[in-house]
C-alpha positions as CSV (number, residue, x, y, z in Angstrom):
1,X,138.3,93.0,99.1
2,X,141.7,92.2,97.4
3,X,143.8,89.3,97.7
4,X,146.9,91.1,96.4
5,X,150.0,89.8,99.0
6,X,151.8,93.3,98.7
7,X,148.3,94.9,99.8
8,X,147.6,92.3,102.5
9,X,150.9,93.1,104.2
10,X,150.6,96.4,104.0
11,X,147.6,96.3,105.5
12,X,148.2,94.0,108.4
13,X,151.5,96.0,108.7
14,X,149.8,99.7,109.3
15,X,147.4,97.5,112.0
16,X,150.2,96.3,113.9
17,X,151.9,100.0,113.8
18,X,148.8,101.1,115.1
19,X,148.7,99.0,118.4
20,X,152.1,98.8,118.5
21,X,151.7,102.9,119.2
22,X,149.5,102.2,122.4
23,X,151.0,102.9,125.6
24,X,149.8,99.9,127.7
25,X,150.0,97.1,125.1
26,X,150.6,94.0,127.1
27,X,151.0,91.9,124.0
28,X,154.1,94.4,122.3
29,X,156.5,91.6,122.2
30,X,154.4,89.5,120.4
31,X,153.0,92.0,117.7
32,X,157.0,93.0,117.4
33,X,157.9,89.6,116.3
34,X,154.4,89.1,113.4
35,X,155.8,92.7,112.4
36,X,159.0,91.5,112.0
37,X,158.4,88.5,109.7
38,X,155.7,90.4,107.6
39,X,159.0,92.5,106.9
40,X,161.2,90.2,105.8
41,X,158.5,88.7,103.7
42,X,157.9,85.6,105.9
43,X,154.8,83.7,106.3
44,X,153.3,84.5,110.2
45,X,152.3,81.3,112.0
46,X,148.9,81.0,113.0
47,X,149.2,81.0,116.4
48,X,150.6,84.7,116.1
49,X,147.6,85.5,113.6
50,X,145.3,84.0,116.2
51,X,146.6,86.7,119.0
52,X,146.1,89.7,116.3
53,X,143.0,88.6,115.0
54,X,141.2,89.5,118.3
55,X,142.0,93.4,117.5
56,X,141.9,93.0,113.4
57,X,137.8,91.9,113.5
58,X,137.2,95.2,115.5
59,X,138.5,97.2,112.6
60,X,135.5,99.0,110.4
61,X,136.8,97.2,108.0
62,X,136.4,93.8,109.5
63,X,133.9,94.5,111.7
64,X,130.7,92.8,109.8
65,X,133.0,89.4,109.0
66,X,133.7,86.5,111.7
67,X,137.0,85.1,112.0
68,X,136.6,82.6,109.4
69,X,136.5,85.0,106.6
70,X,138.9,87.5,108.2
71,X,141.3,84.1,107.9
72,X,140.9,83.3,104.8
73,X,141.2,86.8,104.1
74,X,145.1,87.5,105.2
75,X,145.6,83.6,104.3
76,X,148.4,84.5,102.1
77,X,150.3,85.7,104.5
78,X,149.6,82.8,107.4
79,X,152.1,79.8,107.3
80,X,150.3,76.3,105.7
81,X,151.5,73.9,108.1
82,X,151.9,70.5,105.9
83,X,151.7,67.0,108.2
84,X,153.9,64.8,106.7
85,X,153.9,61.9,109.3
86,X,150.7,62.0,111.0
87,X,149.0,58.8,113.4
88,X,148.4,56.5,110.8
89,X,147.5,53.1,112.2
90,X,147.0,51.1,108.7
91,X,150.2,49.2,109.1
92,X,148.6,47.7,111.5
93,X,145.6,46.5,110.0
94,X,147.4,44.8,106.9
């Protein structure tokens, strides 16, 4: 599989026009908005992978890889969420 950016949003991007053409989507608001940051080359959070993945691992494509590798497949295009401040007790303990 390739790891090329360009190729990973257009792929991801042709997926989401592909539920987005179903008639009963429930979940068109939310596909709308991933679609709308993979177009102006934003990273998607990965909450709003989370809610595509569920349809992405049914593709052939993806269809003999879990969720893991499907991740760190479209990785590239999923927001790295940095902790700066997390619960650090060691002041304490000094």
């Amino acid at each position: 599989m390739y790891r090329d950016k360009t190729y990973l949003k257009t792929l991801l991007l042709r997926y989401l026009n592909i539920y987005l053409s179903k008639k009963n989507l429930r979940m068109r608001w939310v596909l709308k908005s991933i679609k709308n940051r993979i177009e102006k080359d934003q990273p998607i959070t990965s909450n709003q992978f989370n809610s595509v993945i569920k349809f992405i691992e049914r593709e052939k494509e993806f269809v003999t890889k879990n969720r893991n590798q499907i991740i760190e497949f479209f990785e590239p295009l999923i927001e790295q969420r940095i902790v700066k401040y997390g619960n650090d007790l060691s002041e304490h303990f000094k």
